[in-house]
N, C-alpha and C positions, 0 to 999 in steps of 0.2 A: 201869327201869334203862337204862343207857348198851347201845348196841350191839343191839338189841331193835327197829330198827323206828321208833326215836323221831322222826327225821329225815323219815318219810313220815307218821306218826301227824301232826307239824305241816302238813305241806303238808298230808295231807289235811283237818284241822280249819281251815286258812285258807279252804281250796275253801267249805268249808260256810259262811264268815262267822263263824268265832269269831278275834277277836284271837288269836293263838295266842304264846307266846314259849317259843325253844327253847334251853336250854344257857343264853346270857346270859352267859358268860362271868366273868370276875371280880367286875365290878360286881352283876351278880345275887348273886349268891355272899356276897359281901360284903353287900351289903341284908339276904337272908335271916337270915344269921348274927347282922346284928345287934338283929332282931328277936327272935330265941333269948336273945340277952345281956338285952333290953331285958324279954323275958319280956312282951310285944307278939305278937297273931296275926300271924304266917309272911311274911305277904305286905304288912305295914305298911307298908314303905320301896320296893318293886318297884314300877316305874309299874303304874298305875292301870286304864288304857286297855285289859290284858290280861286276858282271859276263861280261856283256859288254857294251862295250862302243860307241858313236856317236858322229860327229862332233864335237871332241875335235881338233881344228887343228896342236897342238903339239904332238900328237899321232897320225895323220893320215899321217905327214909328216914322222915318223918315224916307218913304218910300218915293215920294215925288222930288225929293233932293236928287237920290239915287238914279231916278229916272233921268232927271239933266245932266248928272252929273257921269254917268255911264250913260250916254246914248249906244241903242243897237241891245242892249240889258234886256232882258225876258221877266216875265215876273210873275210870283204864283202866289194866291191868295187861297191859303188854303184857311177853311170851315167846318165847322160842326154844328150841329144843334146848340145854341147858347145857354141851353139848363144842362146838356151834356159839358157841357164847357168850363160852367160855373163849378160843377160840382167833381169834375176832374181836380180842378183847379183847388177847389178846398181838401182833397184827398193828397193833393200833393204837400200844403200846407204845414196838415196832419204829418205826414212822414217828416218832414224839415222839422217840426216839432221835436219828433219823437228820439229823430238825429242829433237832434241840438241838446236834448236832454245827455245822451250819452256822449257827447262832443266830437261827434262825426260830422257837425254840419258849423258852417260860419256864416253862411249867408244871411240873407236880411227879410225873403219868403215867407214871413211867419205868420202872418196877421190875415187872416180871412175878412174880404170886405165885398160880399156877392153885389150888392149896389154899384159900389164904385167900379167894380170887374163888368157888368152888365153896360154896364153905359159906356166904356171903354171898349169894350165888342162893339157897340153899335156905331160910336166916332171910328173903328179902326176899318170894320168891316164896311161902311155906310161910305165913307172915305176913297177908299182903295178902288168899291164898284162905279163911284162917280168920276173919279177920275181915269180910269182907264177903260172906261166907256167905248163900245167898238174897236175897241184896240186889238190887232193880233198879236202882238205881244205878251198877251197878257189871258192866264187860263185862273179860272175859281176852280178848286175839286174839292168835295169833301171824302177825303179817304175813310172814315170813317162808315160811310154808306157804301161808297164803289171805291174802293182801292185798285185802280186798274192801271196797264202803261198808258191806254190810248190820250187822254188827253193832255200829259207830257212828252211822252214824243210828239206828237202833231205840235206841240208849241217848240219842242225843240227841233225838230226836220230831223231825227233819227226814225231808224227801226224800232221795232218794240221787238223786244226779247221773247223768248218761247219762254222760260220760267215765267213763274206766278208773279206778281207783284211782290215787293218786299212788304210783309206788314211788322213793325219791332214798337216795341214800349205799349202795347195792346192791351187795358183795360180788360177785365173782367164785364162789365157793362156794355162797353166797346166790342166786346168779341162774341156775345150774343147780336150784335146787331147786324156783324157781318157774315155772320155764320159759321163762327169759330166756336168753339168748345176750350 
């Protein structure tokens, strides 16, 4: 999910060499969906050239599709604290807001609804643990507490890199907690 880390999860899977693509914006968006219409695996119309994927949230809701539908697929449920989450989440809101005033933004983000955002963490996050239960396929991190490589290479059979973890898009809030300034 959006606001989780996703933004370092891609740096750090480019560091390693995986094609990575993050968000993609409407054209993703639009591709994925209309593989859903087309009743077509997920990622039909998405270029090709991509290994894996981030914050797309029409693939992140359909993660057990994904799963049949790319067998041998890895797969990373990354987390935060759910009141850090919520309230990242209304800070971004704010900024689309502020964008949309001055007409830098078109999106559709605008509407704070911590209820409806909390009960969708726990269906997405409650979800993803249940069904990929004992899997080694499959790693929870929250970069937010430990941003480290170890538990992404060990899910992907790489090395870990002598550089730090990538951390990018890092909250003011976020970066006391990791020990950032």
């Amino acid at each position: 999910m959006n606001k989780t880390g996703t933004t370092s999860l891609h740096a750090a899977l480019k560091a390693l060499g995986f094609p990575s693509l993050h968000d993609g914006g409407p054209a993703v968006h639009d591709s994925v969906q209309r593989a859903i219409d087309e009743g077509v695996p997920l990622l039909s119309h998405v270029d090709r050239r991509y290994d894996a994927f981030s914050d797309i949230g029409l693939l992140a809701r359909r993660f057990r599709l994904l799963d049949v539908q790319y067998p041998g697929s890895r797969f990373v449920l990354t987390v935060r604290p759910v009141d850090e989450w919520v309230a990242s989440r209304c800070r971004h809101v704010e900024q689309n807001q502020r964008r949309q005033a001055v007409g830098r933004y078109t999106g559709d983000f605008l509407r704070v609804d911590e209820a409806a955002w909390e009960a969708e963490w726990n269906r997405h996050v409650d979800g993803a643990r249940r069904y990929f239960r004992d899997r080694s396929d499959f790693v929870e991190i929250d970069l937010t507490a430990d941003p480290s490589w170890g538990p992404i290479c060990a899910l992907l059979s790489v090395p870990q890199p002598s550089r730090p973890f990538p951390k990018r898009n890092v909250s003011r809030a976020s970066s006391r907690r990791i020990g950032r300034r």
